[in-house]
N, C-alpha and C positions, 0 to 999 in steps of 0.2 A: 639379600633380603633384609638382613639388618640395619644398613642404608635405607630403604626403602618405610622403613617400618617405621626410623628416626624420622625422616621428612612427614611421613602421616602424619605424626603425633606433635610434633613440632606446624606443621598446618592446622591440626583441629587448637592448639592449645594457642597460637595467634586469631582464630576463628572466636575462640571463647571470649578471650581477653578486647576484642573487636565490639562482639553483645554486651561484654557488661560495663563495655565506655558509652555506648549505644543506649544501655537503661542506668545509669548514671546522668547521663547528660541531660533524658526525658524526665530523670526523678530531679536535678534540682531547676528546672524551667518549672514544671508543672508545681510541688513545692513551693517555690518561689511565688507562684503567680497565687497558688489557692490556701497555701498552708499546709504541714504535712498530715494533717488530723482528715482532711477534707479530701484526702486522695484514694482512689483507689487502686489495686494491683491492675483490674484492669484496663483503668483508665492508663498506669503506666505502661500495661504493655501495649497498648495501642499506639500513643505518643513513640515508643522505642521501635515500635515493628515486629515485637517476636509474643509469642503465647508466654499466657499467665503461666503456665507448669517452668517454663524458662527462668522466670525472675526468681520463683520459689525454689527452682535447682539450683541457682545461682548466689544471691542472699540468703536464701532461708526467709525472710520476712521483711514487710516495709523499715522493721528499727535493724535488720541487717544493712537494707539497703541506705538508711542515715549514716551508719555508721561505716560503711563504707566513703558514702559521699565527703563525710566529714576527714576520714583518711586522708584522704584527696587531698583535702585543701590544705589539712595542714601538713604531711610529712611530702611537700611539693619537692620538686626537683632541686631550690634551692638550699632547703631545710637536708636535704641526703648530702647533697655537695659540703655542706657547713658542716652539719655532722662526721661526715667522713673525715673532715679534716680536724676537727674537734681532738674524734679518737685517737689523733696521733697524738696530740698535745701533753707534755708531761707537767709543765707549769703549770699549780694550780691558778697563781695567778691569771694567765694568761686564759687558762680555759673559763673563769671570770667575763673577762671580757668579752670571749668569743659568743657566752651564753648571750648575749648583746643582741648580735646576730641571728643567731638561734629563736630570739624571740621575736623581731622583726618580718623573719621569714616566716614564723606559722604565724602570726595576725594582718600582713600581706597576704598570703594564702587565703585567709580566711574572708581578707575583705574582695575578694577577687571573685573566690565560689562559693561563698556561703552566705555575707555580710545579709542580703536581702530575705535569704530562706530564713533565717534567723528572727529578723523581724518580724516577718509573718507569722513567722509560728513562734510568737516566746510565749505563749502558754502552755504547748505541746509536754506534756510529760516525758514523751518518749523523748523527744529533745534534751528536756532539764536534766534525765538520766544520765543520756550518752556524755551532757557536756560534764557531768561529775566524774564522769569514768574518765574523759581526757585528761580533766584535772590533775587527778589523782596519778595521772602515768606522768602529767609533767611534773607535779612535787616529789615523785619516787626519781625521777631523771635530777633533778636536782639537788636530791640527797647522794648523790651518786658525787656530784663533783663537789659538796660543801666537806662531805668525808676526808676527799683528800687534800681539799686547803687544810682541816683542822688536822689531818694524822700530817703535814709538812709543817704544822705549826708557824704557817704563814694569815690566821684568822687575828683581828684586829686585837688587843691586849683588852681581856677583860668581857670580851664577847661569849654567851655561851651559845651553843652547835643549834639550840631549839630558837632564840630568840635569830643567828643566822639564816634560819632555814622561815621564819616569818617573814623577818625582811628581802630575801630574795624574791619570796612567794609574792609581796606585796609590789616588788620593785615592775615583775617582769609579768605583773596582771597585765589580763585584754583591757582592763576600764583603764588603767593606766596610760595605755596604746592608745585606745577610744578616746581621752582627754586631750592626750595631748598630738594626737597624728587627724583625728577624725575632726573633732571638737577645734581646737587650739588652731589646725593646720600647720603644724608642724613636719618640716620634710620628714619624710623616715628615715635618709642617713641622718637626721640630726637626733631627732628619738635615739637612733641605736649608738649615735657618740655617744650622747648624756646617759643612758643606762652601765653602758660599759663603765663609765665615768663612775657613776653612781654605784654601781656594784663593788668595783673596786675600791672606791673612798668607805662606804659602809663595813666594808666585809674584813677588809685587810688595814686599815687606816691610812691606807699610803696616800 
């Protein structure tokens, strides 16, 4: 029976995971096309096929279900794989550069599944929130590794840890990305050279 019980629950929890790529995928078309202010749950459930009680068990609410969609885009499959290998990284330097990548991959991401929802909706509140709360988790991810360039005492001579943690913030912005990959047409391996580049020359003076 315990066998049995496993496979249930392991079917209803790929069943779940099914619906809510199913009202993801209906919230950033519809989104996209109308704006997120202009949407409603059940105009989502309809585009997805499942009852309004569904997306609400599911998100919890339409600024769940951005923020989910927004998940999406940026902690993509590329962004785990980079990460993953980040975490083994002991050099700070090098984990410098890797953040390179790092960055490429969530605004790739973003211009893939979000780039146009974004547009639509840049007056959205519930928008401008969520994108401060992403923010704020990537300048906390980034104090995370200027920490250990500055305790290996590998940070540039003369640099201090606040005016680092600026320049980083500055280096590996979206308008950054947007100028020079969107704007400019710049490849994005070439983007993610010149950041790597750039980080390390700023940070470390090497």
């Amino acid at each position: 029976m315990t066998g049995k019980r496993s496979y249930d629950a392991s079917a209803r929890q790929l069943a779940a995971e099914d619906t809510q790529e199913r009202i993801l995928d209906a919230a950033r078309k519809l989104f996209s096309r109308a704006g997120i202010d202009a949407v409603t749950i059940a105009e989502l459930a309809e585009q997805a096929g499942v009852a309004g009680s569904t997306i609400y068990a599911a998100f919890g609410s339409k600024v769940g279900i951005l923020r989910a969609l927004m998940s999406r885009a940026i902690f993509n499959a590329d962004y785990e794989r980079i990460a993953e290998g980040l975490r083994g990284v002991q050099d700070p330097v090098e984990a410098l550069r890797m953040t390179a990548a790092v960055a490429r991959s969530i605004y790739e991401g973003e211009a893939r599944e979000i780039a146009v929802l974004r547009g639509v909706s840049a007056f959205s509140k519930d928008l401008k929130k969520l994108e401060r709360e992403f923010e704020n988790k990537r300048y906390e991810l980034q104090g995370q590794r200027l920490s250990s360039l500055f305790d290996s005492g590998a940070q540039r001579a003369g640099l201090s840890l606040e005016k680092a943690r600026d320049l980083m913030w500055m280096l590996t912005s979206r308008d950054v990305y947007r100028m020079l990959v969107i704007e400019s047409r710049w490849l994005p391996a070439d983007y993610e050279k010149w950041l790597a580049e750039s980080l390390v020359r700023e940070l470390t003076g090497r």
